[in-house]
N, C-alpha and C positions, 0 to 999 in steps of 0.2 A: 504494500500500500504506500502512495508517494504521497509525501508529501510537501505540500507548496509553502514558498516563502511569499513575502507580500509581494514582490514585485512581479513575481508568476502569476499570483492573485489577481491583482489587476489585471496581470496579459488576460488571464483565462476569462475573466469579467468583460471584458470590452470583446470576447472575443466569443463570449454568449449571446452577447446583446447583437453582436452583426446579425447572429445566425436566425436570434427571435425574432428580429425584424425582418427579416428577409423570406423568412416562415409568414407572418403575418401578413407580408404584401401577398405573398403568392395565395393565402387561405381567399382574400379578399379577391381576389379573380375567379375563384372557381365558382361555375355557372353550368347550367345544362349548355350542351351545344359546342361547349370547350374540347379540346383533344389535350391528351398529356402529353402530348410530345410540347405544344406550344407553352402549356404550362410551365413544365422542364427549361425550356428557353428562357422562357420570363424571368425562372430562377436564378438560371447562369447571368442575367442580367444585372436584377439584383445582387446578388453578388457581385462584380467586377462594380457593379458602380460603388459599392462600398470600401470598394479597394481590398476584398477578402479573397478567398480560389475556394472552389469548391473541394471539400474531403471526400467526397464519392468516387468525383472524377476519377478513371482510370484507378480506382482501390484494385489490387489485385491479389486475387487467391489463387497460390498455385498457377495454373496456368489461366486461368479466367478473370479478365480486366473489365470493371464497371463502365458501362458506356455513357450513363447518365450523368447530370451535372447533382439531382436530386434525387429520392425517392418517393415513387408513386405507386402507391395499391391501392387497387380499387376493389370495393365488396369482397369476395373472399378474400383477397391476396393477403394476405398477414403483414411481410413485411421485404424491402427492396425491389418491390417493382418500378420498371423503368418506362418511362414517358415513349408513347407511340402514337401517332398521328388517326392512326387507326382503332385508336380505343380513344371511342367520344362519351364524356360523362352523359348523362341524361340523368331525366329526373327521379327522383328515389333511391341514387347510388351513393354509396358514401366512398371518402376518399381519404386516404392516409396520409399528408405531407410530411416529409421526415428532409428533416435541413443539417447538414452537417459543412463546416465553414471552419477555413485555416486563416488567421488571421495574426500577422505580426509570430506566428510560428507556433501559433497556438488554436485548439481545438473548440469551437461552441456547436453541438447537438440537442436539437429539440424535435418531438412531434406532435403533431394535431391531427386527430379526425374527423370531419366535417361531413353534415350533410349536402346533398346538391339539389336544392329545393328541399320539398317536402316530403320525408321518409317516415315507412311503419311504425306505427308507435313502439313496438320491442326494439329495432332498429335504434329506433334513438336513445330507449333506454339502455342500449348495450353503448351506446357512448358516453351516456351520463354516468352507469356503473364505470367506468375504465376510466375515465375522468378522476370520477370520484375516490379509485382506489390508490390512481398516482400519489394526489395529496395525502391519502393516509400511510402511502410507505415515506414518502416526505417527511410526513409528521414526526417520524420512528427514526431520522436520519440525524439522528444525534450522539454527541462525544461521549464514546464509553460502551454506547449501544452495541449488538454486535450484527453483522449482514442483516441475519434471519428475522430480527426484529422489522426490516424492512420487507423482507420479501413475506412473511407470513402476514404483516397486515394487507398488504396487495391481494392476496390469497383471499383471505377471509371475505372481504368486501365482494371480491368478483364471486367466489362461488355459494355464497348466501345470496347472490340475485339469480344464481340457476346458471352463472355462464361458466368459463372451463380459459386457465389461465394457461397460455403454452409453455410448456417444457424445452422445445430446440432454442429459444433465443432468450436471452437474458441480459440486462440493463450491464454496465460497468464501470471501472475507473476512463478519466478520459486528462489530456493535459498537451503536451507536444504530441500523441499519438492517438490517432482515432477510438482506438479501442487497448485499455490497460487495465493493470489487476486495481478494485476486488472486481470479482465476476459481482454481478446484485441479480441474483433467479425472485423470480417472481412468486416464487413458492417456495416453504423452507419452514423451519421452525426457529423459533426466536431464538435461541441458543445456541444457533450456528453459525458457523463465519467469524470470519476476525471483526474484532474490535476496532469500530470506528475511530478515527484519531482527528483532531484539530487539523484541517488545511489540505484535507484531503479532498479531493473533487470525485462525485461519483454523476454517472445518466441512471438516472430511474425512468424505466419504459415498460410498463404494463404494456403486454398484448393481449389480448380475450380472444379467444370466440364465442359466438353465441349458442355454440354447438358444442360437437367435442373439442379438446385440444390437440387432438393430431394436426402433423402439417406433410404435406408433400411439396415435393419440385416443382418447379414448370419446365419447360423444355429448354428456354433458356438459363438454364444453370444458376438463377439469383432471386428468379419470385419464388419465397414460400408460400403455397394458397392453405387454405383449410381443408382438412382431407376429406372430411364431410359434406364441402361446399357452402356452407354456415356461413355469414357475414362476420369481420373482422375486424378489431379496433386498435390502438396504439396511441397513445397519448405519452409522453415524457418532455422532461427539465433538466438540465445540468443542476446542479446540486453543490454548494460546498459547506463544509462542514465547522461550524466554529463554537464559538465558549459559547455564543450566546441561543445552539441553533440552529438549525439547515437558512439556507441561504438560497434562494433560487434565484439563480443568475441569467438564467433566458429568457427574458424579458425586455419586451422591443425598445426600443430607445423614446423616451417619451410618456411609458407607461407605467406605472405602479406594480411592483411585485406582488404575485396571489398572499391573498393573508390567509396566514393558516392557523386557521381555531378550530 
């Protein structure tokens, strides 16, 4: 578990805030009639005008290199699907934006799932739970706590509303590199995981489905969808950790940090 001195602090603060912003222009375009490939664009836009690069861009696993600027899944896809011209939102879809941004050498990730007009009532409760659970592993994101504290309230919220939290992908540390330790799963018991420390920077990212938790591939080698075909949600915050308290740091420039009571 790393942790930051103040002047990393800030890097990683100013470099939450590109990525919240830049989340937030992109959620505020999406409409029925839109394609994700244009939406995708709009992102890499917002970004450069920031003067940040995108952390997607070209990520590569092994021998598979991300083609997108952002990440886009739509209804089932759980999570890293990429923008296509040919997959046009319409009404009733929901949609995953997931913003990851290198700015000044440093890491800000966040995501939102949004409806595209007006979606089924369980629909939108399955975004209001996953919303809702984010903030309560937030809540838990405190000095001394240890993982599980965080991943087991996530837990509890999602599957007392009936939905099923995925097991393949789980929240992490983040800082100069997209993805660092601790791992933060979404399920867990309180008394597992290392011990939170002051200054540490964590992404807490609930994923749900509203069905089972399984997830499969898609063919191209980066969307996970739900294996069931169930609707899909994701919501997360960069997170840092201090005396007084989680700190959520992805929040657009301009706006108020969520209060968490």
């Amino acid at each position: 578990m790393i942790v930051r001195n103040e002047q990393q602090m800030k890097s990683i603060r100013e470099a939450a805030e590109v990525a919240a912003t830049v989340l937030d222009r992109m959620c505020q375009l999406v409409a029925p009639g839109m394609n994700t490939y244009d939406l995708d664009q709009s992102g890499r836009r917002f970004i450069q005008e920031l003067g940040a690069e995108s952390a997607c861009y070209k990520y590569q696993v092994g021998s598979r290199i991300y083609p997108a600027y952002t990440c886009l899944s739509v209804n089932d896809e759980v999570v890293h699907g990429i923008g296509s011209i040919d997959r046009v939102l319409r009404e009733g879809d929901i949609i995953s934006v997931d913003v990851c941004t290198r700015y000044n050498g440093y890491i800000g990730d966040n995501c939102r799932t949004i409806a595209v007009g007006k979606v089924e009532p369980e629909v939108q409760r399955l975004l209001e739970v996953t919303e809702e659970s984010l903030y309560a592993g937030i809540r838990e994101a405190r000095l001394g706590n240890r993982v599980g504290k965080i991943s087991s309230a996530v837990q509890r919220v999602v599957e007392k509303a009936g939905f099923s939290v995925i097991r393949d992908f789980v929240g992490h540390g983040v800082g100069k590199s997209l993805h660092e330790e601790p791992q933060i799963p979404n399920f867990g018991k309180p008394g597992n995981g290392p011990k939170l420390r002051e200054g540490c920077v964590v992404c807490i990212e609930p994923m749900v489905n509203m069905g089972k938790y399984g997830v499969k591939m898609a063919e191209d080698g980066w969307t996970a969808l739900s294996a069931d075909g169930s609707a899909s949600a994701h919501f997360e915050h960069t997170v840092i950790i201090t005396s007084d308290g989680p700190e959520i740091l992805s929040v657009p420039a301009g706006k108020e940090s969520p209060a968490l009571v």
